[in-house]
C-alpha positions as CSV (number, residue, x, y, z in Angstrom):
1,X,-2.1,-2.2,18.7
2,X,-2.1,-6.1,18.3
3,X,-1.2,-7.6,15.0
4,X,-4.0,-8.9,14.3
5,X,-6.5,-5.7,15.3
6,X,-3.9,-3.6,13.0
7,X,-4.3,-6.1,9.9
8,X,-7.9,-5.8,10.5
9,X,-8.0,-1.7,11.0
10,X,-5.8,-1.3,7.4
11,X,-8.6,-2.7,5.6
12,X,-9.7,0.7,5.2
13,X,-8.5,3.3,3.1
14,X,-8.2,5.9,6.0
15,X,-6.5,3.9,8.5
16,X,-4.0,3.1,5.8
17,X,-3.0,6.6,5.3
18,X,-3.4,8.0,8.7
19,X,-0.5,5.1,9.9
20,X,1.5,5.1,6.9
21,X,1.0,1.6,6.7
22,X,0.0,-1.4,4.3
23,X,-0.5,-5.0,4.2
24,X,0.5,-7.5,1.5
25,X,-0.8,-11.0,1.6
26,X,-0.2,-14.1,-0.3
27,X,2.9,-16.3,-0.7
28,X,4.3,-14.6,-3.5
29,X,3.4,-10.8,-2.3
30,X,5.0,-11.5,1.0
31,X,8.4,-12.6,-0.8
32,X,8.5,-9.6,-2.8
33,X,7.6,-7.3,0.1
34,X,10.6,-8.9,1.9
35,X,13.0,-8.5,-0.6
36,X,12.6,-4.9,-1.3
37,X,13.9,-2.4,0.3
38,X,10.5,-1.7,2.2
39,X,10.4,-1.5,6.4
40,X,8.4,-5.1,7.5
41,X,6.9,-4.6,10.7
42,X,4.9,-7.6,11.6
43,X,2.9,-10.5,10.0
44,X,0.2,-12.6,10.9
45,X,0.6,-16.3,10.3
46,X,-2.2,-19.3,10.2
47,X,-0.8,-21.5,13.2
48,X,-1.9,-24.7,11.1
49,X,-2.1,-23.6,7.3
50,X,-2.7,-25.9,4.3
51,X,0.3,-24.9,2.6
52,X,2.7,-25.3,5.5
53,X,5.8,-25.9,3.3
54,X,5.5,-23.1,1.3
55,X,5.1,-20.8,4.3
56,X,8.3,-22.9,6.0
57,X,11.3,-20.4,4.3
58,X,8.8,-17.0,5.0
59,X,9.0,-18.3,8.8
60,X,12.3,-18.1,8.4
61,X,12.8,-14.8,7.2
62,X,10.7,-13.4,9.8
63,X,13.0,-15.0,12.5
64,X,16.3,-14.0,10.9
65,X,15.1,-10.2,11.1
66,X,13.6,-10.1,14.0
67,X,9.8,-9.7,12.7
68,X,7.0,-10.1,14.8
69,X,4.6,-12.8,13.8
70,X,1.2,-13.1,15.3
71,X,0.2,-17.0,15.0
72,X,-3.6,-16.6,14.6
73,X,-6.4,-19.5,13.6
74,X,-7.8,-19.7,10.4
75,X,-10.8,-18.0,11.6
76,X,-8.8,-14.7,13.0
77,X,-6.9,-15.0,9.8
78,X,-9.9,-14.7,7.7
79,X,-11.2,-11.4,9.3
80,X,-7.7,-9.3,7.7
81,X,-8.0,-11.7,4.7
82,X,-8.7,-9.6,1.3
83,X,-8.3,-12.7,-0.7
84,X,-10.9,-16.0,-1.9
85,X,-8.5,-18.4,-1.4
86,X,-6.1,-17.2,1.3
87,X,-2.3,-19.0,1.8
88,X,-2.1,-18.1,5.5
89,X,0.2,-15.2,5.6
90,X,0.4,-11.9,5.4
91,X,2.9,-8.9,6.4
92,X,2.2,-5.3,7.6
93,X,4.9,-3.1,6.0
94,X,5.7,0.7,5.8
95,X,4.3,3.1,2.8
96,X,7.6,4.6,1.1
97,X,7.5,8.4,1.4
98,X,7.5,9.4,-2.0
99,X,7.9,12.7,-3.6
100,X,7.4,14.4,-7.7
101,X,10.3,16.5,-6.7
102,X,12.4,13.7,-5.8
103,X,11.8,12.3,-9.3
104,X,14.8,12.6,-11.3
105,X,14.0,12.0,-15.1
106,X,16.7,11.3,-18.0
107,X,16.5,13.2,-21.7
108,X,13.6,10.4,-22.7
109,X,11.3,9.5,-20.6
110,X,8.3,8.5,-20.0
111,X,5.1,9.3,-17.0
112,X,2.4,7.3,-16.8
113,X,-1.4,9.3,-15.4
114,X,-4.2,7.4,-14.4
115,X,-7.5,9.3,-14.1
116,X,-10.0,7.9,-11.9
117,X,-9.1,4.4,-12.8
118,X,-11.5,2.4,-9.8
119,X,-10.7,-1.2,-10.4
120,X,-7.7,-2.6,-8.1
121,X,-6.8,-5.2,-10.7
122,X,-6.4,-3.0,-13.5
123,X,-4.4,-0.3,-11.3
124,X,-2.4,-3.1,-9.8
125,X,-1.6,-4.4,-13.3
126,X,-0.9,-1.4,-14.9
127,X,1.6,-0.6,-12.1
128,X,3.2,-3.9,-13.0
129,X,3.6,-2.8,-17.0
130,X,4.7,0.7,-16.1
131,X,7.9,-1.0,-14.1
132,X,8.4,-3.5,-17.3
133,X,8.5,-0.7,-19.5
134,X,10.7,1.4,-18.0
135,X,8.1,4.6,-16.9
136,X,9.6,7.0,-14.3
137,X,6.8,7.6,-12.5
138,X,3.0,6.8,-12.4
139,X,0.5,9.2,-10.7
140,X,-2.7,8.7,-9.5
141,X,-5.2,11.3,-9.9
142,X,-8.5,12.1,-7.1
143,X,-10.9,9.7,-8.2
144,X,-8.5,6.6,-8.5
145,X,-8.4,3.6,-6.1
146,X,-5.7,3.6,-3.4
147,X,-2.5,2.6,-5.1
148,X,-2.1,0.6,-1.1
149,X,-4.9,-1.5,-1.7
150,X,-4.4,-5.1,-0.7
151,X,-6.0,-6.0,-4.1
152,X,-3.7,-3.2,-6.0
153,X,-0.8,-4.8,-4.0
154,X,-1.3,-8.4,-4.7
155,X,-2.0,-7.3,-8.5
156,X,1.2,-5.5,-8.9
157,X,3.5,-8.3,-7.7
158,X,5.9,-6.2,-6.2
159,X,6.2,-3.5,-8.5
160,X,4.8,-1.2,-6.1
161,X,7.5,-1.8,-3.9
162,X,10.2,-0.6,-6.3
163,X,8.0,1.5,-9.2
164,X,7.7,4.9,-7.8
165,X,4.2,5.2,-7.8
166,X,2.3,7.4,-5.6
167,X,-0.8,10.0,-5.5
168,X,-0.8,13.9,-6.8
169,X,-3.5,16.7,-6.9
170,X,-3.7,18.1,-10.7
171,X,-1.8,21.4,-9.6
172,X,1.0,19.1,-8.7
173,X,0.9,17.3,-11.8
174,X,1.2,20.6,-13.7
175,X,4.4,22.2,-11.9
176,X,6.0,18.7,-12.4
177,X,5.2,18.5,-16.2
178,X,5.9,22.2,-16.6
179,X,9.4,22.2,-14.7
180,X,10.6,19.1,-16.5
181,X,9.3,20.0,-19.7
182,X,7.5,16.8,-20.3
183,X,4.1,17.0,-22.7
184,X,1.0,15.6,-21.7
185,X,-0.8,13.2,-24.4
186,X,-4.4,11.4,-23.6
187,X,-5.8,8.1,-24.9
188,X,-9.2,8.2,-26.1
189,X,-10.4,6.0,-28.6
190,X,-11.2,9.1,-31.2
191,X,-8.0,10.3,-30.8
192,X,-4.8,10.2,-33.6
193,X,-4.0,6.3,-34.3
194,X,-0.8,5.1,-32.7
195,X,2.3,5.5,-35.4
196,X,0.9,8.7,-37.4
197,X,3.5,11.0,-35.3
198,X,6.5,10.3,-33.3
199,X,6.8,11.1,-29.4
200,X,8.6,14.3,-28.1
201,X,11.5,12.6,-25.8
202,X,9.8,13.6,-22.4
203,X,5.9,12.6,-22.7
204,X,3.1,11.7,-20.1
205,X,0.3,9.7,-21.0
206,X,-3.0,9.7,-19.1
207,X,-5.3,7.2,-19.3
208,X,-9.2,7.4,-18.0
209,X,-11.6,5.5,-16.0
210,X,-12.7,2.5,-17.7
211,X,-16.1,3.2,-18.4
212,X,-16.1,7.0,-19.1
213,X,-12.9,8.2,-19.7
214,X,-10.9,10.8,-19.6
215,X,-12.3,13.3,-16.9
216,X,-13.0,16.9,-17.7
217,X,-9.7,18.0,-15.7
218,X,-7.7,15.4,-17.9
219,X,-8.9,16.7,-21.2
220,X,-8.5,20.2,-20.2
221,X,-4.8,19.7,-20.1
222,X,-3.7,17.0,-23.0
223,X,-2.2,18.7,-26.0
224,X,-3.0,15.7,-28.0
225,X,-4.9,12.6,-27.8
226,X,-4.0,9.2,-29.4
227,X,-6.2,5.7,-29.8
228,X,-5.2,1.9,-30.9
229,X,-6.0,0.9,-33.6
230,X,-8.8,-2.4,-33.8
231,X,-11.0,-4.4,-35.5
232,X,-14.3,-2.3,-35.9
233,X,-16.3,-4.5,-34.0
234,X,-14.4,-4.3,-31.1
235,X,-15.8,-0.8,-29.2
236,X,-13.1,-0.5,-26.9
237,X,-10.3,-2.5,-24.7
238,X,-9.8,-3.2,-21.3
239,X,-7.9,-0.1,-19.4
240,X,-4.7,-1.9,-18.7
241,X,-4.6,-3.4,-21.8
242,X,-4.7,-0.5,-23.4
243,X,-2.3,1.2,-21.4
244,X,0.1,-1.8,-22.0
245,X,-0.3,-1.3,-25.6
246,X,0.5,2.3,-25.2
247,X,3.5,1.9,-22.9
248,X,5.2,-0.7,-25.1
249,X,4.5,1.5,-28.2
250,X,6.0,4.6,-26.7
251,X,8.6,2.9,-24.3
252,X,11.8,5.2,-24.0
Protein backbone atom coordinates (compact mmCIF):
# COMPACT_ATOMS: atom_id res chain seq x y z
CA UNK A 1 0.00 0.00 0.00
CA UNK A 2 1.17 3.56 -0.94
CA UNK A 3 2.13 5.96 1.75
CA UNK A 4 -0.13 8.07 1.35
CA UNK A 5 -3.39 5.50 0.98
CA UNK A 6 -1.80 3.91 4.38
CA UNK A 7 -1.78 7.46 6.27
CA UNK A 8 -5.20 7.85 5.06
CA UNK A 9 -6.49 4.02 5.96
CA UNK A 10 -4.98 4.62 9.85
CA UNK A 11 -7.32 7.26 10.39
CA UNK A 12 -9.50 4.66 11.64
CA UNK A 13 -9.42 2.90 14.80
CA UNK A 14 -9.70 -0.68 13.07
CA UNK A 15 -7.16 -0.25 10.48
CA UNK A 16 -4.86 0.89 13.24
CA UNK A 17 -5.07 -2.30 15.14
CA UNK A 18 -5.48 -4.73 12.41
CA UNK A 19 -1.77 -3.35 10.94
CA UNK A 20 -0.17 -2.70 14.08
CA UNK A 21 0.47 0.57 12.96
CA UNK A 22 0.22 4.44 13.92
CA UNK A 23 0.85 7.74 12.71
CA UNK A 24 2.25 10.76 14.46
CA UNK A 25 2.14 14.15 12.92
CA UNK A 26 3.52 17.53 13.73
CA UNK A 27 7.10 18.81 14.02
CA UNK A 28 7.57 18.05 17.47
CA UNK A 29 5.67 14.51 17.44
CA UNK A 30 7.73 13.37 14.58
CA UNK A 31 11.12 14.22 16.52
CA UNK A 32 10.04 12.34 19.44
CA UNK A 33 8.76 9.37 17.45
CA UNK A 34 12.28 9.39 15.87
CA UNK A 35 14.18 9.37 18.86
CA UNK A 36 12.52 6.55 20.62
CA UNK A 37 13.15 3.36 20.28
CA UNK A 38 9.97 2.85 18.05
CA UNK A 39 10.29 1.09 14.28
CA UNK A 40 9.62 4.26 11.58
CA UNK A 41 8.39 2.97 8.50
CA UNK A 42 7.57 5.81 6.16
CA UNK A 43 6.44 9.45 6.20
CA UNK A 44 4.69 11.69 4.11
CA UNK A 45 6.08 15.07 3.44
CA UNK A 46 4.46 18.41 1.91
CA UNK A 47 6.80 18.81 -1.27
CA UNK A 48 6.58 22.80 -0.77
CA UNK A 49 5.58 23.39 3.02
CA UNK A 50 5.42 26.74 4.91
CA UNK A 51 7.75 25.84 7.46
CA UNK A 52 10.49 24.38 5.18
CA UNK A 53 13.35 24.95 7.65
CA UNK A 54 11.90 23.45 10.40
CA UNK A 55 11.17 20.29 8.41
CA UNK A 56 15.07 20.64 6.76
CA UNK A 57 16.81 18.36 9.89
CA UNK A 58 13.46 15.70 9.81
CA UNK A 59 14.50 15.32 5.97
CA UNK A 60 17.53 14.49 7.14
CA UNK A 61 16.82 11.86 9.50
CA UNK A 62 14.71 10.13 7.13
CA UNK A 63 17.61 9.91 4.63
CA UNK A 64 20.31 8.84 7.13
CA UNK A 65 17.92 5.71 7.97
CA UNK A 66 16.82 4.79 5.06
CA UNK A 67 12.96 5.98 5.58
CA UNK A 68 10.69 6.17 2.95
CA UNK A 69 9.19 9.53 2.35
CA UNK A 70 6.25 10.13 0.08
CA UNK A 71 6.42 13.90 -1.16
CA UNK A 72 2.71 14.72 -1.53
CA UNK A 73 0.93 18.30 -2.21
CA UNK A 74 -0.74 20.15 0.35
CA UNK A 75 -3.94 18.92 -0.79
CA UNK A 76 -2.92 14.98 -0.57
CA UNK A 77 -1.39 16.02 2.66
CA UNK A 78 -4.61 17.30 4.06
CA UNK A 79 -6.65 14.11 3.41
CA UNK A 80 -4.16 12.02 6.35
CA UNK A 81 -4.08 15.37 8.26
CA UNK A 82 -5.70 15.04 11.89
CA UNK A 83 -4.58 18.45 12.76
CA UNK A 84 -6.10 22.57 12.17
CA UNK A 85 -3.01 23.82 11.35
CA UNK A 86 -0.85 21.05 9.85
CA UNK A 87 3.31 21.51 9.61
CA UNK A 88 3.59 19.24 6.64
CA UNK A 89 4.92 16.02 8.08
CA UNK A 90 4.02 13.15 9.40
CA UNK A 91 5.52 9.48 10.01
CA UNK A 92 3.89 6.03 10.00
CA UNK A 93 5.49 4.03 12.84
CA UNK A 94 5.02 0.53 14.51
CA UNK A 95 2.67 -0.01 17.82
CA UNK A 96 5.14 -1.49 20.58
CA UNK A 97 3.85 -4.94 21.60
CA UNK A 98 3.18 -4.53 25.07
CA UNK A 99 2.29 -6.96 27.73
CA UNK A 100 0.90 -6.68 31.93
CA UNK A 101 3.08 -9.63 32.40
CA UNK A 102 6.03 -8.04 31.08
CA UNK A 103 5.46 -5.31 33.64
CA UNK A 104 7.95 -5.53 36.26
CA UNK A 105 7.06 -3.26 39.34
CA UNK A 106 9.51 -2.18 42.32
CA UNK A 107 8.33 -2.33 46.37
CA UNK A 108 6.35 1.29 45.65
CA UNK A 109 4.66 1.77 42.88
CA UNK A 110 2.23 3.18 41.33
CA UNK A 111 -0.67 2.07 38.14
CA UNK A 112 -2.60 4.47 36.69
CA UNK A 113 -6.65 3.11 35.33
CA UNK A 114 -8.58 5.12 33.07
CA UNK A 115 -12.28 4.10 32.76
CA UNK A 116 -13.96 5.10 29.74
CA UNK A 117 -12.11 8.33 29.50
CA UNK A 118 -13.37 9.53 25.62
CA UNK A 119 -11.59 12.78 25.04
CA UNK A 120 -8.05 12.32 23.15
CA UNK A 121 -6.67 15.41 24.76
CA UNK A 122 -7.28 14.49 28.20
CA UNK A 123 -6.00 10.76 27.51
CA UNK A 124 -3.09 12.13 25.65
CA UNK A 125 -2.27 14.43 28.65
CA UNK A 126 -2.71 12.26 31.22
CA UNK A 127 -0.29 9.74 29.53
CA UNK A 128 2.08 12.64 29.53
CA UNK A 129 1.73 13.18 33.66
CA UNK A 130 1.74 9.48 34.26
CA UNK A 131 5.53 9.33 32.60
CA UNK A 132 6.42 12.68 34.75
CA UNK A 133 5.39 11.04 37.77
CA UNK A 134 7.02 8.05 37.60
CA UNK A 135 3.65 5.42 37.13
CA UNK A 136 4.52 1.97 35.93
CA UNK A 137 1.89 1.35 33.86
CA UNK A 138 -1.43 3.03 32.66
CA UNK A 139 -4.34 0.87 31.34
CA UNK A 140 -7.04 1.65 29.36
CA UNK A 141 -10.28 0.11 30.09
CA UNK A 142 -13.34 -0.91 27.10
CA UNK A 143 -14.96 2.32 26.73
CA UNK A 144 -11.78 4.54 26.47
CA UNK A 145 -10.40 6.22 23.25
CA UNK A 146 -7.57 4.45 21.40
CA UNK A 147 -4.44 5.23 23.29
CA UNK A 148 -3.01 5.31 19.09
CA UNK A 149 -5.03 8.10 18.29
CA UNK A 150 -3.33 10.77 16.25
CA UNK A 151 -4.86 13.35 18.70
CA UNK A 152 -3.83 11.02 21.91
CA UNK A 153 -0.41 10.89 20.10
CA UNK A 154 0.18 14.55 19.42
CA UNK A 155 -1.21 15.24 23.16
CA UNK A 156 1.21 12.96 24.86
CA UNK A 157 4.35 14.41 23.29
CA UNK A 158 6.14 11.33 23.18
CA UNK A 159 5.34 9.74 26.31
CA UNK A 160 3.49 7.15 24.57
CA UNK A 161 6.45 6.11 22.92
CA UNK A 162 8.38 5.36 26.09
CA UNK A 163 5.34 5.23 29.01
CA UNK A 164 4.12 1.75 28.82
CA UNK A 165 0.73 2.34 28.19
CA UNK A 166 -1.55 -0.04 26.55
CA UNK A 167 -5.22 -1.62 26.60
CA UNK A 168 -6.64 -4.47 29.13
CA UNK A 169 -10.02 -6.23 29.60
CA UNK A 170 -11.09 -5.92 33.53
CA UNK A 171 -10.22 -9.79 34.06
CA UNK A 172 -6.78 -8.82 33.07
CA UNK A 173 -6.62 -5.91 35.28
CA UNK A 174 -7.60 -8.15 38.22
CA UNK A 175 -4.87 -11.10 37.83
CA UNK A 176 -2.35 -8.23 37.38
CA UNK A 177 -3.47 -6.39 40.61
CA UNK A 178 -4.00 -9.70 42.40
CA UNK A 179 -0.48 -11.33 41.47
CA UNK A 180 1.41 -8.19 42.31
CA UNK A 181 -0.42 -7.39 45.26
CA UNK A 182 -1.18 -3.84 44.30
CA UNK A 183 -4.67 -2.18 45.77
CA UNK A 184 -7.05 -0.60 43.72
CA UNK A 185 -8.31 3.06 44.96
CA UNK A 186 -11.01 5.20 42.85
CA UNK A 187 -11.40 9.06 42.58
CA UNK A 188 -14.79 10.30 42.95
CA UNK A 189 -15.52 13.56 44.23
CA UNK A 190 -17.53 12.00 47.48
CA UNK A 191 -14.83 9.94 48.24
CA UNK A 192 -12.13 10.34 51.47
CA UNK A 193 -10.24 13.87 50.95
CA UNK A 194 -6.65 13.55 49.77
CA UNK A 195 -4.16 13.47 53.04
CA UNK A 196 -6.72 11.77 55.68
CA UNK A 197 -4.73 8.21 55.09
CA UNK A 198 -1.43 7.33 53.67
CA UNK A 199 -0.97 4.96 50.50
CA UNK A 200 -0.19 1.14 50.77
CA UNK A 201 3.36 1.00 48.73
CA UNK A 202 1.75 -0.73 45.59
CA UNK A 203 -1.61 1.28 44.69
CA UNK A 204 -3.69 1.68 41.36
CA UNK A 205 -5.82 4.54 40.92
CA UNK A 206 -8.72 4.64 38.45
CA UNK A 207 -10.07 7.48 37.25
CA UNK A 208 -13.64 7.79 35.31
CA UNK A 209 -15.13 9.31 32.20
CA UNK A 210 -15.36 12.89 32.49
CA UNK A 211 -18.92 13.40 32.63
CA UNK A 212 -20.14 10.31 34.62
CA UNK A 213 -17.62 8.70 36.24
CA UNK A 214 -16.49 5.86 37.54
CA UNK A 215 -18.40 2.88 35.61
CA UNK A 216 -20.25 0.19 37.41
CA UNK A 217 -17.28 -2.34 36.69
CA UNK A 218 -14.78 0.29 38.29
CA UNK A 219 -16.68 0.74 41.51
CA UNK A 220 -17.32 -2.83 41.80
CA UNK A 221 -13.63 -3.36 42.41
CA UNK A 222 -12.06 -0.07 44.38
CA UNK A 223 -11.59 -0.80 48.06
CA UNK A 224 -11.57 2.80 48.64
CA UNK A 225 -12.30 6.00 46.98
CA UNK A 226 -10.56 9.44 47.47
CA UNK A 227 -11.60 13.16 46.16
CA UNK A 228 -9.55 16.68 46.02
CA UNK A 229 -10.33 18.89 47.93
CA UNK A 230 -11.88 22.62 46.43
CA UNK A 231 -13.52 25.54 46.76
CA UNK A 232 -17.33 24.70 47.13
CA UNK A 233 -18.32 26.41 44.17
CA UNK A 234 -16.27 24.57 42.09
CA UNK A 235 -18.54 21.07 41.22
CA UNK A 236 -15.79 19.29 39.83
CA UNK A 237 -12.33 19.44 37.78
CA UNK A 238 -11.19 18.57 34.46
CA UNK A 239 -10.19 14.59 34.23
CA UNK A 240 -6.57 15.18 33.71
CA UNK A 241 -6.34 17.73 36.05
CA UNK A 242 -7.50 15.73 38.53
CA UNK A 243 -5.56 12.91 37.78
CA UNK A 244 -2.41 15.14 37.85
CA UNK A 245 -3.38 16.24 41.13
CA UNK A 246 -3.69 12.73 42.26
CA UNK A 247 -0.49 11.35 40.62
CA UNK A 248 1.67 14.08 42.13
CA UNK A 249 0.00 13.58 45.57
CA UNK A 250 0.57 9.81 45.59
CA UNK A 251 3.85 9.74 43.45
CA UNK A 252 6.17 6.74 44.61
Amino acid sequence: MKLLSLARDLQRRKARERQSLFVAEGVRAVEELLASPLEVVGALMVAEPPAADRLAPLRAVFEDRGIEVAQVSERDFLSASDTDSPQGVLAIAERPERSLRSVALAERSRVLVLDAIQDPGNVGTILRTAAAFDVAVTVAMPGTVDLWNAKVVRSAMGALFRHHAQPARWNELDTFLAENGVVLWGADAAGERLGDRGAPPRLAIVVGNEGSGLTGDARSRVTQTVSIPTAPAVESLNVAVATGILLHHFRP
